[in-house]
FINUFI-400333 format. One record per residue: residue in one letter; x, y, z of N, C-alpha, C, CB in turn. Coordinates in Angstrom, 3 decimals, decimal comma, m for minus. Glycine has a CB too. Layout:
! FINUFI-400333
REC r       nX       nY       nZ      caX      caY      caZ       cX       cY       cZ      cbX      cbY      cbZ
REC A        X        Y        Z        X        Y        Z        X        Y        Z        X        Y        Z
...
//
This chain:
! FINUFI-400333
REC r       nX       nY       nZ      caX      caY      caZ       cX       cY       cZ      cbX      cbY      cbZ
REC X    0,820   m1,180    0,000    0,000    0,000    0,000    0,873    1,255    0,000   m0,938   m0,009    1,200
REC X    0,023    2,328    0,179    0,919    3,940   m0,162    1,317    3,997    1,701   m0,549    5,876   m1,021
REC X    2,928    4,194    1,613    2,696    4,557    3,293    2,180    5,851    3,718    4,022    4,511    4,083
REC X    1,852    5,816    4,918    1,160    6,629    5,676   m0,233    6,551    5,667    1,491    7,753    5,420
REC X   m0,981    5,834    4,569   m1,942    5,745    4,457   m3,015    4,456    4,930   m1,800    6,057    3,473
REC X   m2,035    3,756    4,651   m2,689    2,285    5,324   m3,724    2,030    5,006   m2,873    2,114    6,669
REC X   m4,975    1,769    6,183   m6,257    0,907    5,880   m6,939    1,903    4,732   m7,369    0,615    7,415
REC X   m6,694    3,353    4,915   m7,526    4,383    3,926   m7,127    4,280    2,901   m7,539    5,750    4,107
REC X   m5,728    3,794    2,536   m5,693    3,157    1,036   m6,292    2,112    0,732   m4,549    2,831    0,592
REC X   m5,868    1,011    1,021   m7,171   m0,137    0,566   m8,547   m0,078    0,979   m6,907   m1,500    1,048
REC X   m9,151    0,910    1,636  m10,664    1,160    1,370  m10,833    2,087    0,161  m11,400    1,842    2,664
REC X   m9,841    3,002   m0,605  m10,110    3,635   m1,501  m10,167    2,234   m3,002   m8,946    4,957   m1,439
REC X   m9,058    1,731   m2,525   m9,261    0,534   m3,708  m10,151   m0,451   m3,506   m8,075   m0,251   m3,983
REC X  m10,622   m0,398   m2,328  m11,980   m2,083   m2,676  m12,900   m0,888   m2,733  m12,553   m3,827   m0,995
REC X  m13,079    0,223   m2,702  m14,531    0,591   m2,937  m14,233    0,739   m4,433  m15,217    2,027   m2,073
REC X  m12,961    1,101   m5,114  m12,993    1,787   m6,712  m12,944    0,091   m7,141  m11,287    3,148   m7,400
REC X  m12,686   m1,157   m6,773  m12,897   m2,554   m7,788  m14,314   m2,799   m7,499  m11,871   m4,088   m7,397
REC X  m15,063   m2,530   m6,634  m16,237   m3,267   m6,448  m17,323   m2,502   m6,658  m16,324   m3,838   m5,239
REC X  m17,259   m0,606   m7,484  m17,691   m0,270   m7,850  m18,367   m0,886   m9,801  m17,057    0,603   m7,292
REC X  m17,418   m1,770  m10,179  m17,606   m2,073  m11,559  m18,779   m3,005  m11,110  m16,249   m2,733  m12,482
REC X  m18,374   m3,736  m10,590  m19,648   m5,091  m10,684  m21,229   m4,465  m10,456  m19,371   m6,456   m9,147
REC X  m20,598   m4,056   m9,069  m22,117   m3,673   m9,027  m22,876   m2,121   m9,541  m22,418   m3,820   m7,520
REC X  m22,394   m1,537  m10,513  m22,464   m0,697  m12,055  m23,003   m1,905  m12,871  m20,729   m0,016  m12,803
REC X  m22,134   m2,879  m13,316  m22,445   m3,595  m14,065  m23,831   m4,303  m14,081  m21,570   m4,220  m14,033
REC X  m24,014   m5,034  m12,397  m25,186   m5,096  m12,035  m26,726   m4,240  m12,290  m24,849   m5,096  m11,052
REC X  m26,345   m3,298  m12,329  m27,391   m1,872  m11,801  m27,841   m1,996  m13,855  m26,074    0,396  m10,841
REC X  m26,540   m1,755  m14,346  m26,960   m1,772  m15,941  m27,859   m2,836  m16,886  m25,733   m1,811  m16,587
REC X  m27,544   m4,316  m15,781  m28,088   m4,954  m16,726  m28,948   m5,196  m16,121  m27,575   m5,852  m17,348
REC X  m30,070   m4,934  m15,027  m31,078   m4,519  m14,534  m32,000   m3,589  m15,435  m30,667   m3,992  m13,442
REC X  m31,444   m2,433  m15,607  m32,202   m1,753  m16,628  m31,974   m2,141  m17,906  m32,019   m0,457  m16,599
REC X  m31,361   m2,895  m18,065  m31,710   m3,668  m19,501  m32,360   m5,185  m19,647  m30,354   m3,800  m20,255
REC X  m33,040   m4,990  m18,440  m33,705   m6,273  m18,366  m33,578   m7,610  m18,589  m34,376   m6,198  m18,818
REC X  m31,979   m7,708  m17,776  m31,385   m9,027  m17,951  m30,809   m9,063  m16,404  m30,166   m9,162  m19,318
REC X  m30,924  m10,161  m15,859  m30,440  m10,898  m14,780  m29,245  m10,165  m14,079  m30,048  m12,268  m15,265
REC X  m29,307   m9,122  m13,136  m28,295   m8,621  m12,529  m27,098   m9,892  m12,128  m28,935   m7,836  m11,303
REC X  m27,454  m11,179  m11,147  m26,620  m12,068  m11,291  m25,986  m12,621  m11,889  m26,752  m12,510  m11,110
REC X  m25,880  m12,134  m13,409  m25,230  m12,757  m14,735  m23,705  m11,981  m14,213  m26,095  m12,156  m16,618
REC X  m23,693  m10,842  m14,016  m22,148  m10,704  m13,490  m21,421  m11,237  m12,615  m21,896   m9,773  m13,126
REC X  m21,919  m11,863  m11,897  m20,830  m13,074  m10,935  m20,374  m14,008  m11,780  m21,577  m14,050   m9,661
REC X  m20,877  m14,743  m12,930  m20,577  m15,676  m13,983  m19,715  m15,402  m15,499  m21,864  m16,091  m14,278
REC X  m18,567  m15,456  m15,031  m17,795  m15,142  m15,931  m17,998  m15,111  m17,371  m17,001  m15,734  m15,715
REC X  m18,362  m16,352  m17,823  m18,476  m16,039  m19,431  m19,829  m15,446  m19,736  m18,309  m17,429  m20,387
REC X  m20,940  m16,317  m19,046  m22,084  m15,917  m18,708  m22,115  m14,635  m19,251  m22,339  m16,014  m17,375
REC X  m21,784  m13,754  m18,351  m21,543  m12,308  m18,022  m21,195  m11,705  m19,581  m20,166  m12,099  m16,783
REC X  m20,013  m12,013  m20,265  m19,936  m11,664  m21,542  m21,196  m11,590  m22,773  m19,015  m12,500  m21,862
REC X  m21,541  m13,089  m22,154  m22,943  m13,561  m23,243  m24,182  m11,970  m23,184  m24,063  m15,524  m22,254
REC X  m23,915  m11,877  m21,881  m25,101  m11,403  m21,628  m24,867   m9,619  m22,184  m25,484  m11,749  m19,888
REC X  m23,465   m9,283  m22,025  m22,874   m7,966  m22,525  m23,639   m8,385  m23,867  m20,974   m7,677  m22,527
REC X  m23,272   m9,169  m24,498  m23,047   m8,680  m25,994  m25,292   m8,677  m26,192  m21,652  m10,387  m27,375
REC X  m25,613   m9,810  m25,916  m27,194   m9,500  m25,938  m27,511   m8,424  m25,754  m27,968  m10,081  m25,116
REC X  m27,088   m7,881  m24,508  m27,630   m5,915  m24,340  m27,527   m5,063  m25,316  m26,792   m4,959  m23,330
REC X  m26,201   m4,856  m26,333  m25,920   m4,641  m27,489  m26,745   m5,088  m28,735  m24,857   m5,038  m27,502
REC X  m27,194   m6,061  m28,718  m27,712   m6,335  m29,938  m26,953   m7,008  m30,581  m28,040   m5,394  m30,608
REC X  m25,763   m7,792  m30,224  m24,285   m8,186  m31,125  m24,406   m9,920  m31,486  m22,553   m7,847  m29,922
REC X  m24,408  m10,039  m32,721  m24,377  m11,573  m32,567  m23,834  m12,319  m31,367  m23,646  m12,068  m33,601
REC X  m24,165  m13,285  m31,413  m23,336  m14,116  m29,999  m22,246  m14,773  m30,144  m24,066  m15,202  m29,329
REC X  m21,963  m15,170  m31,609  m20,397  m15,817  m31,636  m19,732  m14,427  m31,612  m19,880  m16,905  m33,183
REC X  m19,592  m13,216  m31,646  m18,912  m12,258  m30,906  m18,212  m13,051  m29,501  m20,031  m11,029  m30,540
REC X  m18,605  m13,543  m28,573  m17,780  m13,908  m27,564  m16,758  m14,708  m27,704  m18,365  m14,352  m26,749
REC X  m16,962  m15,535  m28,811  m15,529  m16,571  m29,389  m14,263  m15,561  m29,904  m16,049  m17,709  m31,046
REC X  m15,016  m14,436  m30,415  m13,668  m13,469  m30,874  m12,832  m12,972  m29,557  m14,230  m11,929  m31,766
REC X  m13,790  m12,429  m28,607  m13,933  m11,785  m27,633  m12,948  m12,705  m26,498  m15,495  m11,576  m27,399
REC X  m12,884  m13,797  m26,835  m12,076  m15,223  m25,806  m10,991  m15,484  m26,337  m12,801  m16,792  m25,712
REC X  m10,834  m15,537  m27,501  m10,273  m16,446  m28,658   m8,912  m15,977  m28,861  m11,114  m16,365  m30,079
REC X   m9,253  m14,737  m29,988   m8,201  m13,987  m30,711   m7,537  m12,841  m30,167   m8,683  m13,567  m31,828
REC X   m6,562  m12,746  m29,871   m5,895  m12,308  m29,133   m5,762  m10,637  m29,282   m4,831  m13,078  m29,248
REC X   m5,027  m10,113  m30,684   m5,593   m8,791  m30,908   m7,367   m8,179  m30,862   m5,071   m8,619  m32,226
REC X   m7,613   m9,583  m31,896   m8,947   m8,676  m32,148  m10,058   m8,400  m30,904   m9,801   m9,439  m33,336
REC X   m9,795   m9,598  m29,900  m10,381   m8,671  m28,858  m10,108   m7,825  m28,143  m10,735   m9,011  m28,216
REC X   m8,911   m7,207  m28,352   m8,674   m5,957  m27,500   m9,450   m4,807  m28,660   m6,703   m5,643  m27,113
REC X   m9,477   m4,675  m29,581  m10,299   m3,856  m30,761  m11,907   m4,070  m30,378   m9,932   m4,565  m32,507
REC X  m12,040   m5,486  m30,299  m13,882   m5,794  m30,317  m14,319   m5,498  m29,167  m14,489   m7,368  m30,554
REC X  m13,604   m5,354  m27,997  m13,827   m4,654  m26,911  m14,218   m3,013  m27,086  m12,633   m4,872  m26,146
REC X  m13,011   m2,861  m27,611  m13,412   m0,905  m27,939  m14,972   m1,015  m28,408  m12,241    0,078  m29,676
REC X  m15,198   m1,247  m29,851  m16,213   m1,648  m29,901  m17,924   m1,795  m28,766  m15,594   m2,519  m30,229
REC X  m17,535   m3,039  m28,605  m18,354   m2,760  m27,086  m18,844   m2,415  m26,250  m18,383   m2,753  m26,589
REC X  m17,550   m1,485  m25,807  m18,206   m0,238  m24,975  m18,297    0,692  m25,697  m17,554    0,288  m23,821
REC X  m18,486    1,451  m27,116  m19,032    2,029  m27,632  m20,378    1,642  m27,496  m18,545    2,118  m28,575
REC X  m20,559    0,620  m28,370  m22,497    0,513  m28,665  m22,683    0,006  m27,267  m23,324   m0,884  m30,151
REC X  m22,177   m0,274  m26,201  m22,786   m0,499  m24,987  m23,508    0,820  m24,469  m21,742   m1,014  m24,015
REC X  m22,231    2,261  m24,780  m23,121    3,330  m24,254  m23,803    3,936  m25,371  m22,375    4,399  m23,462
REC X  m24,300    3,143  m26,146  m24,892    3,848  m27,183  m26,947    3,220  m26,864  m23,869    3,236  m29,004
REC X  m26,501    2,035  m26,455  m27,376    1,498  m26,120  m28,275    2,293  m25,330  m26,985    0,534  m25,671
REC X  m27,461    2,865  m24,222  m28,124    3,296  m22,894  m28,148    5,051  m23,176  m27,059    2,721  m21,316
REC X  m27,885    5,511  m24,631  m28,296    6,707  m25,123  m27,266    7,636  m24,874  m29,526    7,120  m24,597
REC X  m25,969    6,876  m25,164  m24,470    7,794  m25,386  m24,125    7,887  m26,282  m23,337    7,528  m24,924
REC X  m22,928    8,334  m26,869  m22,368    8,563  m27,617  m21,077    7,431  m27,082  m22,326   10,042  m27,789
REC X  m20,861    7,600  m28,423  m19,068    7,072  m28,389  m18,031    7,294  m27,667  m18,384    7,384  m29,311
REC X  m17,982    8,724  m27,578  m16,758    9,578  m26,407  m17,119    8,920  m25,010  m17,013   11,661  m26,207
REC X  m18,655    8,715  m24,915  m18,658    7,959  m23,338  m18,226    6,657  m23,668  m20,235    7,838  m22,457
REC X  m18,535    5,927  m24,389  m17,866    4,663  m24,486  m16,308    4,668  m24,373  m18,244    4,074  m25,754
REC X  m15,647    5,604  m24,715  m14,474    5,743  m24,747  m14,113    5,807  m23,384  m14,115    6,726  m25,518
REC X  m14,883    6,733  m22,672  m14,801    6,823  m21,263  m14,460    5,760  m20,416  m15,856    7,210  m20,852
REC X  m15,842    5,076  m21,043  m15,567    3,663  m20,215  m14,611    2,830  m20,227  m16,340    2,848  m20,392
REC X  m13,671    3,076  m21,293  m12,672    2,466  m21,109  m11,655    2,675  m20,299  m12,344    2,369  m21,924
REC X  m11,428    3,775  m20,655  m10,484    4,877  m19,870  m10,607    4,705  m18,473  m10,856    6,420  m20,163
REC X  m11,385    5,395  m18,443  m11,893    5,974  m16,545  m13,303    4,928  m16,751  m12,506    8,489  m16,141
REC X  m12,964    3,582  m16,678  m14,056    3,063  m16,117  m14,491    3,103  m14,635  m13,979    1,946  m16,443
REC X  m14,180    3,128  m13,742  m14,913    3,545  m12,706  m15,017    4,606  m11,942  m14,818    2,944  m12,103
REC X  m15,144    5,789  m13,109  m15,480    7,000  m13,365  m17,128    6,876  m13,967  m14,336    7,628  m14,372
REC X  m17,116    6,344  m15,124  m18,452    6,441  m16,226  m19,075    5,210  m16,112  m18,090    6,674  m17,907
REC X  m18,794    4,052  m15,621  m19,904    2,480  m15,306  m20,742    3,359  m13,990  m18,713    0,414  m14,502
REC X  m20,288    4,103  m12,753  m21,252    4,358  m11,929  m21,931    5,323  m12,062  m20,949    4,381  m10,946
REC X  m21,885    6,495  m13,556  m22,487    7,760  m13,803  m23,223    6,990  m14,599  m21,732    9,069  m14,325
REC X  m23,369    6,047  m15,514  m23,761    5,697  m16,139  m24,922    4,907  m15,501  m22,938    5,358  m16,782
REC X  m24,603    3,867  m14,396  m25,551    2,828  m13,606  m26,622    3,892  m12,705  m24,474    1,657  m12,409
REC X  m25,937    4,739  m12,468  m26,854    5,357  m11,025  m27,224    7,024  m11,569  m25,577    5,409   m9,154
REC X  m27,179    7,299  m12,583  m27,350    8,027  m13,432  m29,404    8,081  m14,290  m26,000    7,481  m14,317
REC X  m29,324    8,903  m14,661  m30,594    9,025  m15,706  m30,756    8,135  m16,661  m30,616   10,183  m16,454
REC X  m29,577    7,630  m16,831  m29,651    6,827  m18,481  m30,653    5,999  m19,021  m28,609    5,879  m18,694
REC X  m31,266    5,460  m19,430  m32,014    4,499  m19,731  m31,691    3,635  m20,994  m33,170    5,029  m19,776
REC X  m32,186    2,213  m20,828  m31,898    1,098  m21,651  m32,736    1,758  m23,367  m32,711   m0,582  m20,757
REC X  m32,270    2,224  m24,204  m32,491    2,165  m25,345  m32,212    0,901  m26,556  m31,968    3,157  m25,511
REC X  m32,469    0,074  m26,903  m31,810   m0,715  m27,441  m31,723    0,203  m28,857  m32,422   m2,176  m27,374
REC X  m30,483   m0,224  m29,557  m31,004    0,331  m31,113  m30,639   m0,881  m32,279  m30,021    1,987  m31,616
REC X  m31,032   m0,459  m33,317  m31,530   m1,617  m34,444  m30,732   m2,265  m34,403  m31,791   m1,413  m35,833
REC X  m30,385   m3,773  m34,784  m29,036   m4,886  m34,586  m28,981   m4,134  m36,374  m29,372   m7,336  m34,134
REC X  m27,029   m4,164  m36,530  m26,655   m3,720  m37,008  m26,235   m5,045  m37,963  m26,053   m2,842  m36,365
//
């Protein structure tokens, strides 16, 4: 840990890791899929890409291939916040400063928009 800081450092870090899940949770609630799908690892993917609208062998890329899922990810969280009525730059966000924009996003106004499968 950072010295001098001790227990107040690792409460700043288990609250900033355990902010994603349960964001993640909160999101796929309003998208009307099984908040418990995020404890289940692949599960959890399946269920990303459904919110999207994204075919489902998407997750074989997404597991598989080594570059292209770091790209099909970008991806992802684009039309993920596009879904919920963002733009791209927030998707970008989410990459970036994800647990910055998963809890503005979860506990936020946003709402589940789906848009046309592409």
């Amino acid at each position: 840990m950072i010295d001098g800081l001790g227990p107040f450092a690792g409460l700043i870090v288990l609250t900033t890791i355990s902010m994603y899940p349960i964001s993640l949770r909160k999101l796929y609630v309003k998208a009307v899929e099984p908040g418990w799908a995020v404890l289940i690892p692949i599960y959890n993917l399946l269920i990303w890409i459904r919110i999207e609208r994204k075919p489902e062998l998407w997750i074989l890329i997404l597991l598989l291939i080594p570059i292209a899922n770091f790209i099909f990810s970008i991806l992802i969280s684009i039309s993920f916040a596009k879904q919920f009525g963002k733009d791209g730059v927030w998707g970008i966000g989410m990459i970036i400063l994800s647990f910055i924009f998963y809890p503005m996003l979860a506990f936020g106004d946003a709402e589940y928009r789906p848009e046309p499968v592409e």
